[in-house]
N, C-alpha and C positions, 0 to 999 in steps of 0.2 A: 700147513700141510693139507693133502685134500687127496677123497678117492671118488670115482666118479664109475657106476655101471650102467650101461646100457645096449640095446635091444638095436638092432636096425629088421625097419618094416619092409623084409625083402619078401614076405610070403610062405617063411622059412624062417624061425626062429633064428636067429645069428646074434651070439650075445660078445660083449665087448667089456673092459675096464679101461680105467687108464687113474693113474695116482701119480699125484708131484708135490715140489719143494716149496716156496718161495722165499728170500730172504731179502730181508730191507734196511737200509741203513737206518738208526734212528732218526737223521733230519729227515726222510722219506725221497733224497736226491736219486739214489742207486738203490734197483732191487736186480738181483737175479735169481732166475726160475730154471727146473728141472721139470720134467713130465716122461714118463716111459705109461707107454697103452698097449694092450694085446687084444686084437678081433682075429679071427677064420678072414675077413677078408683084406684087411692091411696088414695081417701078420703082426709080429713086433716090431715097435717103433721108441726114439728118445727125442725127445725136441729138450735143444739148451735154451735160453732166452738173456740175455742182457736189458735192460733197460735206465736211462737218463731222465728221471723226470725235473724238468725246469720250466717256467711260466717265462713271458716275454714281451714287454708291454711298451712297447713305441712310444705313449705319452710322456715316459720318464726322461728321453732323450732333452724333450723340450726345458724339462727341469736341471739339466744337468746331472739325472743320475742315472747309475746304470740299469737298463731294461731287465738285465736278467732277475726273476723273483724267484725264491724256495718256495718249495711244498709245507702245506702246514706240516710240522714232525709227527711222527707216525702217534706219539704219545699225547699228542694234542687233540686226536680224532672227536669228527664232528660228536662220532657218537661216545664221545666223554662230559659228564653233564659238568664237572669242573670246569669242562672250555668253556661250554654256554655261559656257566656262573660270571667267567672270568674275564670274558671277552668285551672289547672296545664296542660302545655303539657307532657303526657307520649309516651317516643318514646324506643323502641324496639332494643336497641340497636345489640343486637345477633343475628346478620344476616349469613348465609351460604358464606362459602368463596369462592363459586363459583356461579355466577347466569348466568343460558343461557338464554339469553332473546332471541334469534332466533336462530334455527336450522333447516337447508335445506339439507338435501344430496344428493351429488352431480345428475345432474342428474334427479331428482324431482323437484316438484313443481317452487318456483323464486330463482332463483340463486344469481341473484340482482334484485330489484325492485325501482322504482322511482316512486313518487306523480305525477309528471308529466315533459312534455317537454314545456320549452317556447318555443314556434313560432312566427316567425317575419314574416309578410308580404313583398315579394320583387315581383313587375311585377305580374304577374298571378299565382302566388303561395306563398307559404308559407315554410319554415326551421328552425331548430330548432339544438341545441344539449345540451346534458348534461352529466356530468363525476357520474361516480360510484366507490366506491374501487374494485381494480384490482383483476382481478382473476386469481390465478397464472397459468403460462401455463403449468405446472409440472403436473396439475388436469385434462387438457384437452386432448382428445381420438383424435389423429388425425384423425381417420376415421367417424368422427362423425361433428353432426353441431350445429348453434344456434337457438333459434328459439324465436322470440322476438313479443308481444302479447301486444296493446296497447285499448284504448278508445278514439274515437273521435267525434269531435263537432264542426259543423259550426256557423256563426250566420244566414244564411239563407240555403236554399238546392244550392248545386251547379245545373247550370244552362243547361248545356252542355257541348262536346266537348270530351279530349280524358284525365284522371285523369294518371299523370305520378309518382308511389313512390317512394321514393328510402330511401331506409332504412341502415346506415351503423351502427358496430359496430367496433370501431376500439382502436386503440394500440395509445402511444405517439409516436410524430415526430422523424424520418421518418419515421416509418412504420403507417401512420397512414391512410392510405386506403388497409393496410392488408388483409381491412374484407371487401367485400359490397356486395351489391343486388340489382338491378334494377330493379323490378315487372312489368310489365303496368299491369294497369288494369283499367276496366271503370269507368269512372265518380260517385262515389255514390251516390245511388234513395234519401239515407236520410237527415237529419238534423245532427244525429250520429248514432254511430255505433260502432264496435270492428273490428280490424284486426288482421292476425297472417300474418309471414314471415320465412319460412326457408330460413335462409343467406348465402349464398359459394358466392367465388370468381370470377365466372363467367372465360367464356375462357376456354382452354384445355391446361392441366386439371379441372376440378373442384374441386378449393379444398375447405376443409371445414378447421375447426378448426387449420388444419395443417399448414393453412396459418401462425398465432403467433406463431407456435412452431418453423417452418423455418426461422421466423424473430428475433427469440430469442424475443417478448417481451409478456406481459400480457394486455390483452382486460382493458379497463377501463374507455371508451366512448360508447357515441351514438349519433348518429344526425339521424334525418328526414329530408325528405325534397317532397312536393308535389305539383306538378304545376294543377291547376284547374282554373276554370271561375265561376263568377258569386256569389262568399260569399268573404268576407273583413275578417272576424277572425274562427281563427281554434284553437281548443283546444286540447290537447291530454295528455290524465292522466291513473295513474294505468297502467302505466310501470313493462313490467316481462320479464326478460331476461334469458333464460334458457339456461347453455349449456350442451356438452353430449348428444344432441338428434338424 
């Protein structure tokens, strides 16, 4: 059953109701509905209603059965947690024989990404590293570089003094300071923050990316490493290592 008041926005307050039946069979095939409404401007009104509900599914034909499907019964309703309880799992078997669940090319956006780096506390700083799958060095521009994009978080603000980074991405043993970068830069104002680092080799020449390719191996690390005063834990998460830049 159901009553239902309302307003029409004539400029002029014009109020209305209207209340009705509905009745259903239990399998939910047949329902029929009554509704009577009164406004000033439809006056009174009855609407009667019939209704068939039945599903109709062509594929059955091909099985030899018949198309027509029932309604779930009305006592079955989705929202009876008995049904959920009670109910067949259907799973989807027919899935695409290819699925790409991530796609970067080369050069855009994270080329590998990490949740984050653990950092260990040593003396007045903090270091850290983590492995990625390798990126072949067949892909990488020798004339080009990396450029590696993190989040960071103290547990208090550092205090003073002179903030030293050093950010490597490197190759397995021996080549495995192929890649680095030494930054200074000042102590940071905050709590956290973001950094970026374009990587080369430092020294003359500088190289970039060309470094793994003269080494014959592919990138497939990364460490940090920061010397600061004055906070005890460092965080750094949402790891984006781009290369080609």
């Amino acid at each position: 059953m159901s009553f239902t008041g309302y307003e029409f926005g004539t400029g002029e307050a014009v109020y209305g109701y209207k209340t009705g039946a509905q009745v259903t069979t239990r399998d939910g095939v047949f329902r029929l509905a009554y509704e009577h409404g009164s406004d000033p401007v439809n006056g009174s009104y009855d609407t009667i209603g019939g209704f068939v509900n039945v599903g109709f599914q062509v594929e059955n034909l091909l099985r030899g059965e018949s198309p027509v499907t029932l309604p779930t019964p009305v006592f079955n309703s989705p929202r009876s947690l008995t049904y959920w309880l009670t109910r067949q799992v259907k799973r989807n078997w027919h899935q695409p024989t290819a699925v790409v669940l991530s796609s970067c090319a080369t050069g855009s956006g994270c080329d590998r990404s990490l949740a984050s780096i653990r950092m260990t506390q040593f003396g007045p700083g903090f270091a850290g590293h983590s492995s990625f799958p390798a990126f072949p060095r067949s892909q990488l521009d020798p004339t080009k570089f990396i450029v590696v994009e993190f989040d960071y978080e103290f547990d208090t603000a550092p205090t003073g003094g002179v903030a030293e980074w050093e950010v490597h991405v490197y190759a397995p043993f021996p080549a495995a300071t192929a890649y680095n970068q030494f930054p200074k830069t000042g102590v940071p104002t905050g709590i956290s923050g973001h950094m970026m680092f374009t990587l080369n080799t430092g020294g003359s020449p500088v190289l970039g990316q060309n470094a793994f390719i003269l080494a014959g191996v592919d990138p497939d690390g990364i460490s940090s490493e920061l010397t600061v005063d004055g906070t005890s834990t460092l965080k750094i998460t949402n790891v984006c290592i781009r290369f080609n830049q």
